[in-house]
C-alpha positions as CSV (number, residue, x, y, z in Angstrom):
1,X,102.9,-138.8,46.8
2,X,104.7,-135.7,45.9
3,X,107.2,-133.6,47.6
4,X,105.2,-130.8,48.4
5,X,102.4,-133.8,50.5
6,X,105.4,-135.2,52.0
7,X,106.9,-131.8,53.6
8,X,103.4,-130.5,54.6
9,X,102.9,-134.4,55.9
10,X,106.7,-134.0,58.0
11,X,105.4,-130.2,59.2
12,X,102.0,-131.7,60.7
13,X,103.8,-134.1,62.5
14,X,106.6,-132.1,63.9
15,X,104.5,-129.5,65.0
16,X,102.0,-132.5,66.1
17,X,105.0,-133.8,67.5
18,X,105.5,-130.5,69.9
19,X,102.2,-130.1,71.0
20,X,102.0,-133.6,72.0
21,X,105.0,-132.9,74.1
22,X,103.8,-129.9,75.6
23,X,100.6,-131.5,76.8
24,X,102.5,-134.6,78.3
25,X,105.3,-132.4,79.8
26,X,102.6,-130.8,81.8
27,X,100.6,-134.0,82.2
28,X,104.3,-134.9,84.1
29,X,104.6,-131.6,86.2
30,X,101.1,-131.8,87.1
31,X,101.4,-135.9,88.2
32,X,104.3,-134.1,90.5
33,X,103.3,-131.3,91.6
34,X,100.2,-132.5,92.7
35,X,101.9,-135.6,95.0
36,X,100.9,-138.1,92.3
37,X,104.1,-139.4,91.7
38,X,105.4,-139.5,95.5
39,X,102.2,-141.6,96.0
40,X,103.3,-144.2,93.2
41,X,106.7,-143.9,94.6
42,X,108.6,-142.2,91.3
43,X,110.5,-140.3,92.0
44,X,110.5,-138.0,88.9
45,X,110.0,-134.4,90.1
46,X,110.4,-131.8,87.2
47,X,110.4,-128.4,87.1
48,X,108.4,-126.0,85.2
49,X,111.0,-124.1,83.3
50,X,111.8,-123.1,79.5
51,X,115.1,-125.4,80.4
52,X,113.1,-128.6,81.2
53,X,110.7,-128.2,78.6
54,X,112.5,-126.9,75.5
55,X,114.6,-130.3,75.0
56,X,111.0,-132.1,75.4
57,X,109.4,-130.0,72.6
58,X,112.2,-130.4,70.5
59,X,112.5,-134.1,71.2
60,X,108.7,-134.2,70.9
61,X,108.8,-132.7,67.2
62,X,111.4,-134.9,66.2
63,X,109.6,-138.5,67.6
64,X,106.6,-137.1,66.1
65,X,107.9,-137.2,62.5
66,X,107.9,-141.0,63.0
67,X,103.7,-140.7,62.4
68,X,104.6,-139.8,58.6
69,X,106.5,-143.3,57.8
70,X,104.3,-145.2,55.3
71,X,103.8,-148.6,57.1
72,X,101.9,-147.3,59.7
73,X,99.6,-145.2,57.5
74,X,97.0,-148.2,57.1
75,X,96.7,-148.3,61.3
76,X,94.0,-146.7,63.0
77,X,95.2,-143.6,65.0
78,X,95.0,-145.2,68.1
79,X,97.0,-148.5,67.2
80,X,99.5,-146.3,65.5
81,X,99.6,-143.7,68.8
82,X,100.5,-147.0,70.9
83,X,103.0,-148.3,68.5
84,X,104.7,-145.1,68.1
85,X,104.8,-144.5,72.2
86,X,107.0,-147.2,72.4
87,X,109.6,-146.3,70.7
88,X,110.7,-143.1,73.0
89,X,109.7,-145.0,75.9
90,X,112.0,-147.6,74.7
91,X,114.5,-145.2,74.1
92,X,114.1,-143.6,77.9
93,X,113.8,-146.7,79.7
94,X,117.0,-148.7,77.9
95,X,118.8,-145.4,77.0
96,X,118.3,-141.9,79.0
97,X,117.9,-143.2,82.3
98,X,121.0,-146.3,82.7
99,X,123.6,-144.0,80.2
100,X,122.5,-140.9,81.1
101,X,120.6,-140.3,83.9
102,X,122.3,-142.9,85.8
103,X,119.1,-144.5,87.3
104,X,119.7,-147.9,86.2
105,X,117.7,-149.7,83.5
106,X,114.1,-149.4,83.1
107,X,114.5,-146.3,85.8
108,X,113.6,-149.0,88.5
109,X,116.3,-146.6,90.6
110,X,113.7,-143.4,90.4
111,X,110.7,-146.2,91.9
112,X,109.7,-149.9,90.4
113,X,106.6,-147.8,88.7
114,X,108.4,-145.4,86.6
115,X,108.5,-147.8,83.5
116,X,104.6,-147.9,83.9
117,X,104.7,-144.3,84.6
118,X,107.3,-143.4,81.6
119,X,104.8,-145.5,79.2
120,X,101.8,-143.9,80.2
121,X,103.2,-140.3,79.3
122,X,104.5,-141.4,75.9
123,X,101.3,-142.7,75.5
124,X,99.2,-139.9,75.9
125,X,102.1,-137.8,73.8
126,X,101.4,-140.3,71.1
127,X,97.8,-139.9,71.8
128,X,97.6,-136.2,71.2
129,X,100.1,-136.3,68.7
130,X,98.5,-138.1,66.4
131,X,94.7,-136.0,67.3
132,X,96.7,-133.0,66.4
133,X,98.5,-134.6,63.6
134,X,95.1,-135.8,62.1
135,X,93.4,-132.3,62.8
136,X,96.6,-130.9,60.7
137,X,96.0,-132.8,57.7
């Protein structure tokens, strides 16, 4: 593979990256704004501003650069979307919500559903990241 595959590989998947993140951001506004996540007792309740969103598209870009590393490449897209989602769920269960966030490990502070619910929208950023990242390429 040369260099100029390789950056036009690690462009796809950042901008693959974003756009997953900008569907699963509003996926998670949605899931609260409509009483979704009150009814599954989470209590995750964004709001729809530039300053909520910008740090998920950026973060989004940067997680999405993992769908260029070369061991996955031989994975269906699916297998590799659920492989990939677990790393920033990972990261945001055992990371962003006990050192940061302050709501304990797994989140089980913001409702005992909100790993389930932090998993499900990874996966469906992983999902459309890697449908955009194929589409891309």
């Amino acid at each position: 593979m040369n260099l100029k595959e390789v950056m036009k590989d690690m462009n796809s998947s950042y901008s693959a990256g974003t756009f997953g993140a900008l569907l699963s951001g509003f996926a998670v506004w949605g899931a609260s704004h409509s009483g979704l996540l009150s009814r599954m007792n989470v209590a995750i309740a964004p709001s729809w501003t530039f300053a909520w969103l910008l740090p998920r598209l950026i973060a989004g870009g940067l997680w999405g650069l993992v769908f260029v590393l070369p061991f996955l490449k031989s994975r269906s897209l699916f297998e590799r979307a659920i492989l990939i989602s677990l790393a920033p769920t990972l990261f945001q269960l055992l990371y962003v919500f006990p050192m940061q966030s302050g709501a304990g490990f797994f989140g089980f502070q913001l409702g005992s559903l909100t790993p389930v619910f932090v998993f499900a929208s990874n996966l469906l950023w992983a999902l459309a990241t890697a449908l955009w990242f194929k589409i891309c390429r």
